[in-house]
C-alpha positions as CSV (number, residue, x, y, z in Angstrom):
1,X,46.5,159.6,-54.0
2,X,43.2,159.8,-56.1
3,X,44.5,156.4,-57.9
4,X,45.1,154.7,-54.7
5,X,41.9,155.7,-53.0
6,X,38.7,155.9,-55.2
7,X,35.3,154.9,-54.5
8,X,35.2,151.8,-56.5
9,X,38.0,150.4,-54.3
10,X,36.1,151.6,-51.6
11,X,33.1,149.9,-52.5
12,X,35.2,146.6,-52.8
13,X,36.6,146.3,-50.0
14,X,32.9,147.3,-48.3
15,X,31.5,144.8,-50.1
16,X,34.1,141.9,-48.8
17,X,33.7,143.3,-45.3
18,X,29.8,142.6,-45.4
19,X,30.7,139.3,-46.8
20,X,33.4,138.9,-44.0
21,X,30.5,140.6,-41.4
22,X,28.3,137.3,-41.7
23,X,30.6,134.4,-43.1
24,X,33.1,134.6,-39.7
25,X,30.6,133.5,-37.6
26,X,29.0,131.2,-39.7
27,X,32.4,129.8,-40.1
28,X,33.2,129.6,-36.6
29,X,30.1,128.0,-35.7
30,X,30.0,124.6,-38.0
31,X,33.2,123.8,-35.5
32,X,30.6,123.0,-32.7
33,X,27.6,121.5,-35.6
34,X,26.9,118.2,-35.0
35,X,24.3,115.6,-36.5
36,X,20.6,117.0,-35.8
37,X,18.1,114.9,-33.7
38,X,15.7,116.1,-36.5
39,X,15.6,113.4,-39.5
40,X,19.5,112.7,-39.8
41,X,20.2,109.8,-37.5
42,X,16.9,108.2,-39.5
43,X,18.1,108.2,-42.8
44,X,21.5,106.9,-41.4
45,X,19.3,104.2,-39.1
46,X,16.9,103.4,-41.8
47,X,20.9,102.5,-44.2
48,X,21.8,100.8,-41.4
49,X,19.2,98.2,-41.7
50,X,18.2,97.9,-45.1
51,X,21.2,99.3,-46.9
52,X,21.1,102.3,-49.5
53,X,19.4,101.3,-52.1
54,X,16.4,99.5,-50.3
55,X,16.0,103.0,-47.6
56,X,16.0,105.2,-50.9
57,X,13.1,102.7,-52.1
58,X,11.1,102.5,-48.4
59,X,11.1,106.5,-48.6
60,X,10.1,106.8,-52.3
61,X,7.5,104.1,-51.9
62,X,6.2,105.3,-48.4
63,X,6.9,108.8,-47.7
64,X,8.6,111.3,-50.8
65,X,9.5,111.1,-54.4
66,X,12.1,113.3,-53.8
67,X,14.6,111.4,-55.6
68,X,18.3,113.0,-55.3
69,X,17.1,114.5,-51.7
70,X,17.0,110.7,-50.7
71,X,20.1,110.1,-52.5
72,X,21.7,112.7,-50.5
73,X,20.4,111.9,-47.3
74,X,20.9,107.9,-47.3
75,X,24.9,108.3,-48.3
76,X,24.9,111.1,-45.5
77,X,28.2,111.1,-43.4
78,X,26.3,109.5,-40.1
79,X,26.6,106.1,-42.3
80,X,30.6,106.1,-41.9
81,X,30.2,108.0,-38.4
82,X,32.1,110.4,-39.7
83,X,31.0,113.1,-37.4
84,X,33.7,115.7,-38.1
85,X,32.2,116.2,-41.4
86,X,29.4,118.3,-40.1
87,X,31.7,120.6,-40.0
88,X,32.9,120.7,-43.0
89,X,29.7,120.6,-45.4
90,X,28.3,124.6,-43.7
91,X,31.6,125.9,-44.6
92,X,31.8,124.2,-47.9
93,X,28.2,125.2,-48.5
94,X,29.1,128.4,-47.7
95,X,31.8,128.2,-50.2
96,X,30.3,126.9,-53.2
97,X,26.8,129.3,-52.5
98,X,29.6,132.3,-52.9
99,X,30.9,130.7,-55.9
100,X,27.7,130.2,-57.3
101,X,26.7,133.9,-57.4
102,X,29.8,134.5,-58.7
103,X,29.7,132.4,-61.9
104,X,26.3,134.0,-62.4
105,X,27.5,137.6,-61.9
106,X,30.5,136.7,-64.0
107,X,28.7,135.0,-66.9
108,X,26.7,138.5,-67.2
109,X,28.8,140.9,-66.8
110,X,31.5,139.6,-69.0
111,X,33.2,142.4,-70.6
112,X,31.2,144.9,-69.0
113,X,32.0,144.3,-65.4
114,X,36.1,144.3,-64.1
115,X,36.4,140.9,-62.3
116,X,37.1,142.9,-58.7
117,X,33.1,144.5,-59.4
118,X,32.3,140.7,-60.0
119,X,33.8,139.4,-56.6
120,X,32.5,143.1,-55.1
121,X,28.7,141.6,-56.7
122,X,28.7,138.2,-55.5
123,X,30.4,139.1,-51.9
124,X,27.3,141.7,-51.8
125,X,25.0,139.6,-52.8
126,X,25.5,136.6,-50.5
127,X,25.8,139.0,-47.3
128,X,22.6,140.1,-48.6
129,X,21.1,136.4,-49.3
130,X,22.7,135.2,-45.5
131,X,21.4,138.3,-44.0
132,X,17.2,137.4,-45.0
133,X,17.7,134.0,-44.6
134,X,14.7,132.5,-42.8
135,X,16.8,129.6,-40.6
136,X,20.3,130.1,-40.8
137,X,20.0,126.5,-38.6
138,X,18.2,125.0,-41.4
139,X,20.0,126.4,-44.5
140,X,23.9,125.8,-43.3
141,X,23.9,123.0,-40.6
142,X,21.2,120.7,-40.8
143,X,22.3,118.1,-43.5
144,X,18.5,117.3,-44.2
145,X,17.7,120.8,-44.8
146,X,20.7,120.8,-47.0
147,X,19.7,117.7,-49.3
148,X,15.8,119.0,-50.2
149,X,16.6,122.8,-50.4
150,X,20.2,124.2,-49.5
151,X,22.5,122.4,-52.1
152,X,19.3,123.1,-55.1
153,X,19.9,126.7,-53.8
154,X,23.8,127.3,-55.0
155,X,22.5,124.4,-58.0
156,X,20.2,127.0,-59.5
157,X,22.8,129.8,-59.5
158,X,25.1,127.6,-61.4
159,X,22.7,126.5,-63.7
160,X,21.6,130.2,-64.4
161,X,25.2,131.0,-65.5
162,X,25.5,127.9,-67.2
163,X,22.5,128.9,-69.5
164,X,24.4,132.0,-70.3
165,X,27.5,130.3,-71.1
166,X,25.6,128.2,-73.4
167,X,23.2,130.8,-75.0
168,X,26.7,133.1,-75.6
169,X,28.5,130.5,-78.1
170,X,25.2,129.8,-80.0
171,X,26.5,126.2,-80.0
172,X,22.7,124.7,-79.1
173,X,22.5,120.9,-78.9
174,X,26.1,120.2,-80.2
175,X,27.5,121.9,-76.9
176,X,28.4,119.7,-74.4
177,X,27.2,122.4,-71.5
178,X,23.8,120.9,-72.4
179,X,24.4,117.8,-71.0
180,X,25.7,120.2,-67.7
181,X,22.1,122.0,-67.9
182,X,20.5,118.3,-67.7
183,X,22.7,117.0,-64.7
184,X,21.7,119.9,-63.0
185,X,18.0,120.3,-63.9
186,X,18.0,116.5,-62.7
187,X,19.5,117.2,-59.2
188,X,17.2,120.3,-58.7
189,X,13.8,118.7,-59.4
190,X,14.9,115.7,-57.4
191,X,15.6,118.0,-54.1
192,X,12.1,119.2,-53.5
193,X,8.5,119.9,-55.3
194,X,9.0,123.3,-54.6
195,X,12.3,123.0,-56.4
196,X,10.6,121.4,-59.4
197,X,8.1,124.1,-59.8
198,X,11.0,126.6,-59.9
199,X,12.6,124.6,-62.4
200,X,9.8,124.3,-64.7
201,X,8.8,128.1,-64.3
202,X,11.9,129.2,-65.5
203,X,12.4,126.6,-68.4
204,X,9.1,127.7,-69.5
205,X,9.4,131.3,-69.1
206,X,12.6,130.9,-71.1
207,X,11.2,129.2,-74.1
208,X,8.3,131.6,-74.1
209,X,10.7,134.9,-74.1
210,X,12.7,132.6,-77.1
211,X,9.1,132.2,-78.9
212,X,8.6,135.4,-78.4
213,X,11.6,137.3,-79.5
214,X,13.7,134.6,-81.8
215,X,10.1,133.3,-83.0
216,X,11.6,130.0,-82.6
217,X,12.5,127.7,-79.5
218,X,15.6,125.5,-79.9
219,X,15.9,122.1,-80.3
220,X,18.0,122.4,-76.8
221,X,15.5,124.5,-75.3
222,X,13.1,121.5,-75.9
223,X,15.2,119.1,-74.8
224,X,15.9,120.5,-71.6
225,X,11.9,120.7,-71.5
226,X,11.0,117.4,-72.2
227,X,13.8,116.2,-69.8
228,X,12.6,118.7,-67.1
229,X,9.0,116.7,-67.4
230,X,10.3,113.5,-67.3
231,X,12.2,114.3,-63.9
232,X,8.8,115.6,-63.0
233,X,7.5,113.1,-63.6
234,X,9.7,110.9,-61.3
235,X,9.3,113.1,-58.4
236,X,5.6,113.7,-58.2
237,X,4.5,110.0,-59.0
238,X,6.0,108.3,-56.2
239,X,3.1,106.4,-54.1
240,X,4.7,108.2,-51.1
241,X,3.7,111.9,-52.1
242,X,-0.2,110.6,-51.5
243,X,0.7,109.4,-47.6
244,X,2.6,112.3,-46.3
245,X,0.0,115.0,-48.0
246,X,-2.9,113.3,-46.7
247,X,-2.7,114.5,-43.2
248,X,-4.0,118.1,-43.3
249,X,-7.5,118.5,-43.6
250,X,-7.3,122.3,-44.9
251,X,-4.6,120.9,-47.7
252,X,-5.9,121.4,-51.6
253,X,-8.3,124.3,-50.6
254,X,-7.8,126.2,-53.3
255,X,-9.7,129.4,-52.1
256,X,-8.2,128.7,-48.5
257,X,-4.6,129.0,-49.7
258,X,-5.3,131.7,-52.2
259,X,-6.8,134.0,-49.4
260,X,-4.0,132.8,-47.1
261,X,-0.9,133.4,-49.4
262,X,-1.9,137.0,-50.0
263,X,-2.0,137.9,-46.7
264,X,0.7,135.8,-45.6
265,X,2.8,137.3,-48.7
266,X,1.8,141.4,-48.1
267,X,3.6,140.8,-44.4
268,X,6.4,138.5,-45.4
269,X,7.5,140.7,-48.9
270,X,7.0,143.8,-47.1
271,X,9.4,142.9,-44.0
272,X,11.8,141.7,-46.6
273,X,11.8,144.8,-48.2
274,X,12.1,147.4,-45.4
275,X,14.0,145.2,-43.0
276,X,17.0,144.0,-45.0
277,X,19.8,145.9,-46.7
278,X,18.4,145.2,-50.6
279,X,17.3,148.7,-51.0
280,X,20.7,149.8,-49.8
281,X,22.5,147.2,-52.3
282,X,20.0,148.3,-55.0
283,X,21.7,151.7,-54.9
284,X,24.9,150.2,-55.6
285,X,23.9,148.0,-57.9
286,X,22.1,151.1,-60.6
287,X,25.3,152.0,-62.2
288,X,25.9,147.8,-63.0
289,X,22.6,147.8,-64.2
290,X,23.4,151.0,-66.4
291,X,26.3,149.1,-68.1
292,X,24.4,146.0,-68.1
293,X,21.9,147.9,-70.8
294,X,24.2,149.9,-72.5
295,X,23.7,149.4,-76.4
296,X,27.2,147.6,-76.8
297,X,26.8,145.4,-74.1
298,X,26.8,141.7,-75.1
299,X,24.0,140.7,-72.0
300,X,21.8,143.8,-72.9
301,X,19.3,141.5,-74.9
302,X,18.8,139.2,-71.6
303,X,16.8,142.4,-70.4
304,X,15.2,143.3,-73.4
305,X,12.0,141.3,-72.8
306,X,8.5,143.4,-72.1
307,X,8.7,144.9,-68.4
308,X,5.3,143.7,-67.5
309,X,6.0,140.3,-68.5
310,X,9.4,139.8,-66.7
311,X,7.2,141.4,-63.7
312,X,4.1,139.3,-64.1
313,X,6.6,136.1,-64.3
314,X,8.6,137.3,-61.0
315,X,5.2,138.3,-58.7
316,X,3.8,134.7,-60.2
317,X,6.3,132.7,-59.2
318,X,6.5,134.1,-55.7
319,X,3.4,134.2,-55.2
320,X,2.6,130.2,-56.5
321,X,5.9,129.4,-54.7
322,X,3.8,130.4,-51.3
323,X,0.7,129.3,-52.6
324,X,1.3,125.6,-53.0
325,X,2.2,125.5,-49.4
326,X,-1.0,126.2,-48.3
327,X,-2.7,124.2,-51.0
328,X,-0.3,121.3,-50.0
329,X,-0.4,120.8,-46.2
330,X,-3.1,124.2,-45.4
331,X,-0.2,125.7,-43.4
332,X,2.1,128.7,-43.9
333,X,5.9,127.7,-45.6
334,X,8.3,126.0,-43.3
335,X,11.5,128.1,-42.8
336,X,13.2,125.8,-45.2
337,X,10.8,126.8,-47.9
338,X,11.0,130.4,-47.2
339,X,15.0,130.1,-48.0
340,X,14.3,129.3,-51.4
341,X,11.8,132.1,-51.7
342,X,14.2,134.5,-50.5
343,X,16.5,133.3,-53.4
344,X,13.9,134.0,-55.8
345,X,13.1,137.2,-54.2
346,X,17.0,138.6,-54.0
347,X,17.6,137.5,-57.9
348,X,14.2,138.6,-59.3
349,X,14.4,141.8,-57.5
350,X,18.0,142.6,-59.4
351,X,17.0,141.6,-62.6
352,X,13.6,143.4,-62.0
353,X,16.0,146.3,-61.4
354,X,17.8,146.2,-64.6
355,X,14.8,145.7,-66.7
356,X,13.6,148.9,-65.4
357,X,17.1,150.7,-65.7
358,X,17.0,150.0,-69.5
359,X,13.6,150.8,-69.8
360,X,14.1,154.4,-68.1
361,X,17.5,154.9,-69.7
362,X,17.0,157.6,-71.7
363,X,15.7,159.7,-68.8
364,X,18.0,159.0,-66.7
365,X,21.3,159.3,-68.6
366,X,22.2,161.9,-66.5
367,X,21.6,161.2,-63.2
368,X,24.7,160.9,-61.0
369,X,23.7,157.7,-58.9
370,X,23.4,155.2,-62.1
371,X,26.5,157.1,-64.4
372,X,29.5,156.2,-61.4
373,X,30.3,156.0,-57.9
374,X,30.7,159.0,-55.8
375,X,32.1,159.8,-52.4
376,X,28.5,161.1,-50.9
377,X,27.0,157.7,-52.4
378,X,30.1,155.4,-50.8
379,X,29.7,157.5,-47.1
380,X,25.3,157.1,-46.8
381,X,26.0,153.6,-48.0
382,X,29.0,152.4,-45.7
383,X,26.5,154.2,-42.8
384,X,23.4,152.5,-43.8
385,X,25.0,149.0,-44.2
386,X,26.6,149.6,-40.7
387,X,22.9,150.2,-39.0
388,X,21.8,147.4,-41.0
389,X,23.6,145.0,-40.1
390,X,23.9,146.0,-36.5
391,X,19.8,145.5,-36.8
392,X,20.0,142.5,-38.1
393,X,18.6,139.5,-37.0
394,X,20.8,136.7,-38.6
395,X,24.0,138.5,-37.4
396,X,22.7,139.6,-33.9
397,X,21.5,135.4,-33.3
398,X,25.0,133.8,-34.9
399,X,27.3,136.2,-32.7
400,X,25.3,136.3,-30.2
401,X,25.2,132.1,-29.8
402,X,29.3,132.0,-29.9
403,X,29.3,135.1,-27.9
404,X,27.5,133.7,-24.8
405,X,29.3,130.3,-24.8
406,X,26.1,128.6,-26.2
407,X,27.5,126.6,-29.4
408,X,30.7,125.8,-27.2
409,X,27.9,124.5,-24.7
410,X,26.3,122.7,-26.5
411,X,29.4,121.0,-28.3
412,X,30.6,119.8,-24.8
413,X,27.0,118.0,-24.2
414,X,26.5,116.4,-27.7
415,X,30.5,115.0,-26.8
416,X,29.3,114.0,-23.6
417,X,26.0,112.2,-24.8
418,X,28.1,110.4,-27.2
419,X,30.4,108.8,-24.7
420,X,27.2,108.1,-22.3
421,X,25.6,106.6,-25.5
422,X,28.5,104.3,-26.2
423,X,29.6,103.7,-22.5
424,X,26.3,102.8,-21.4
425,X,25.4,99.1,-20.4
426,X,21.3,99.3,-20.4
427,X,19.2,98.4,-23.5
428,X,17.5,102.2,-22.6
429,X,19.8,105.1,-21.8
430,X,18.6,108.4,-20.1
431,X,20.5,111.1,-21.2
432,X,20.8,114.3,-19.7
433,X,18.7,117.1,-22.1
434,X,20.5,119.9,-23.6
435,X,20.9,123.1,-21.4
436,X,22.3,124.7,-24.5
437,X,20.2,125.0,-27.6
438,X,22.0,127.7,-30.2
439,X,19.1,128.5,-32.3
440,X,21.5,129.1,-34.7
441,X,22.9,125.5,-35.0
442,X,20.3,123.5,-33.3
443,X,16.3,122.2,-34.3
444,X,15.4,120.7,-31.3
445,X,16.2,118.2,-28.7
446,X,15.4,114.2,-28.2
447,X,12.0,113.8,-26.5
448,X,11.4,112.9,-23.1
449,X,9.4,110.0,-24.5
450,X,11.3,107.0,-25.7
451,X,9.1,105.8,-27.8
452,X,9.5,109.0,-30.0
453,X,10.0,108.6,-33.1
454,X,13.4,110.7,-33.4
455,X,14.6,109.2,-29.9
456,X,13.9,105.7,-31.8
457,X,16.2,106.3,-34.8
458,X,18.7,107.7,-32.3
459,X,18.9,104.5,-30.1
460,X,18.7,102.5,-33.1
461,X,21.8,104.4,-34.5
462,X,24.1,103.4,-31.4
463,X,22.5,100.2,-30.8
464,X,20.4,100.6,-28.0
465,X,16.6,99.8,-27.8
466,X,15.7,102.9,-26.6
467,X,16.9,106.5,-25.2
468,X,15.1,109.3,-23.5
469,X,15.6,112.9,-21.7
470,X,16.3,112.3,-17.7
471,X,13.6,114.3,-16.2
472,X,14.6,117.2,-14.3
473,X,14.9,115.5,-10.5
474,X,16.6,112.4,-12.0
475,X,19.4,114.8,-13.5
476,X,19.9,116.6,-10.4
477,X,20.1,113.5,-8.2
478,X,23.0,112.5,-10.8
479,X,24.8,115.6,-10.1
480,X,24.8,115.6,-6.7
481,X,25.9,111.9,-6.6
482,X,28.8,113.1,-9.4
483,X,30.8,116.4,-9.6
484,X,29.5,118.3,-12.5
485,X,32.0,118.4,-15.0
486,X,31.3,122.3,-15.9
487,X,29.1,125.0,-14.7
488,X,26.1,125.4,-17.3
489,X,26.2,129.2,-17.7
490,X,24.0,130.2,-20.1
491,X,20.2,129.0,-20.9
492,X,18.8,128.6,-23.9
């Protein structure tokens, strides 16, 4: 009976069933995602008249030098009107973002960790990701989103493990995971400035830990460096970086944005700390720390760097990371943003964690909570989890949108604008505005204003010279001249 039942198998199958907790609904709801009014029908428009190549041009010339975002973007699936794919990409997304914590938890613990703790780590550490994500909307469904920040996101993790791979058969520029490492250093810098400062941070960090504790950098560690610029390079040149920057009159204030990221950062950390399940997890995760530092393990020397300069590196980078917001456009990070800090926040914080564990080892040899699981331990934690993610706010908004008919909603009226946008005779349709808005799945809504700049590429994108929102007496004079083909039940 004690084989059958133990806490480590307990522990799993938690684990899984947090993973399970906020990947169903998730799931569930990229069945009713559709194309955003936000930036998607654009790109497609802007590739319907000028073609791929030439749009990817316009928006590095005029607006970003964000290089494989535009890439990503401008080959999006609105150019084939393949409209079923936007429900595909969240659930691959969420696939491959899984998969990507894996193959880093798996490159460390390598003969340390049994693969069932590996899939128990990654399945706990994307519930945890998911549950403090800023805009689930923004991270999963919108394809824009996806391009700059979402797809770098599971890109990084994969390139962290990669890294390990690499460093592990001492191979250095004769191993053909370099040329991996490059691929994906290009794609990562390419999606976002933000992304490139990341990038650069760590490469840097990396070869300064090697100067520091090899008293050499390799000639691969250089490479990748000297690469890594030249991408830079590429992004932050492009004419079009100058014209969308320009607009903020409190942008490049450096004393403004250093005032404003501390305070902004105090709130946002602390709320990230107390009002997610990381100090929960971090419980767990002591005894994998433990046999992360033990003397015979092989990834022991990854944390064997001085604790005050894997901390100074980690507070940095968050804190420059919310900095060059504010420096850039004088206002606090987008939602988007704050994803990516959230990833830098969950993976600090655990390495963070096992720095500290080796450092401490000695004294704490003997405490029960980092030598083994035990039954106490496995009972607070399955209780705390429970309240947790009964609290939270990711889980309460996803459920809650399929819950109340919402997503299905708002399915049935992006189907029904389609057929009134292809049906329709006039140059300029008025279409009915969304009564459903799943804050979960959904930006915003087309603008009562044709000449909008969203409601423009819209129109453009189904041929029509213009499209705008019917204003409230004009829709209920069409329902009472028509049967309504539902009753709206739920509000946004």
């Amino acid at each position: 009976m004690n084989q059958l039942i133990t806490p480590n198998k307990i522990l799993f199958f938690l684990l899984i069933g947090c993973l399970m907790m906020v990947a169903t609904p998730l799931v569930l709801l990229s069945f009713y995602n559709h194309p955003s009014v936000v930036d998607d029908y654009c790109f497609a428009y802007t590739v319907m008249r000028f073609g791929v190549w030439r749009s990817q041009k316009f928006y590095y010339d005029g607006w970003t030098g964000r290089y494989f975002h535009n890439f990503i973007v401008h080959t999006s699936p609105l150019i084939w009107r393949w409209f079923s794919a936007y429900t595909i990409f969240p659930i691959v997304l969420l696939g491959l973002l899984w998969t990507g914590f894996f193959t880093l938890i798996r490159q460390i613990g390598q003969r340390v960790i049994t693969t069932a703790g590996q899939i128990a780590i990654a399945s706990g550490a994307c519930f945890l990701y998911i549950s403090q994500l800023r805009s689930i909307a923004e991270f999963f469904y919108w394809y824009t989103g996806l391009a700059g920040y979402s797809l770098a996101c599971v890109l990084l993790l994969f390139l962290l493990g990669v890294f390990i791979a690499h460093d592990r058969q001492r191979t250095g520029w004769k191993s053909p995971l370099l040329l991996l490492e490059a691929v994906l250093v290009l794609c990562i810098i390419g999606s976002s400035e933000t992304w490139m400062v990341v990038t650069l941070s760590f490469l840097g960090f990396r070869a300064l830990v090697s100067l520091l504790y090899r008293r050499t950098i390799p000639v691969a560690q250089i490479g990748l460096l000297i690469w890594a610029g030249l991408c830079s390079y590429a992004l932050i040149q492009a004419p079009g970086n100058a014209i969308r920057m320009g607009g903020n009159s409190l942008s490049q204030d450096f004393l403004f944005s250093a005032i404003e990221t501390v305070k902004f950062g105090s709130v946002y950390f602390r709320d990230q700390l107390l009002n997610s399940s990381i100090l929960i997890l971090s419980a767990l995760f002591l005894p994998v720390a433990y046999r992360l530092t033990d003397s015979h393990s092989p990834t022991r020397p990854y944390f064997s760097i001085y604790w005050w300069l894997a901390l100074g590196f980690y507070l940095g980078l968050l804190f420059v990371l919310t900095f060059l917001h504010f420096w850039a456009v004088g206002v606090p990070p987008v939602a988007r943003l704050l994803n990516v800090v959230n990833l830098v926040w969950v993976v600090g914080w655990f390495y963070m964690l096992t720095v500290f564990v080796r450092l401490f080892r000695h004294r704490i040899s003997n405490w029960a909570l980092v030598t083994g699981y035990r039954w106490p331990t496995v009972a607070v934690v399955a209780v705390l989890l429970g309240v947790a993610g009964y609290r939270n706010t990711n889980l309460r908004l996803t459920y809650d949108d399929l819950r109340s008919g919402r997503a299905r909603e708002y399915h049935q009226q992006m189907e029904e604008r389609y057929q009134l946008m292809t049906s329709s005779r006039g140059d300029t349709v008025a279409v009915p505005p969304l009564t459903a808005l799943p804050a979960s799945l959904v930006l915003e809504d087309l603008s009562y204003r044709s000449e909008a700049m969203f409601n423009d590429c819209w129109a453009g994108y189904f041929y029509r010279k213009g499209v705008k929102l019917r204003t409230a007496s004009a829709t209920a004079t069409a329902s009472e001249v028509q049967p309504a083909s539902r009753q709206v039940t739920s509000q946004p």
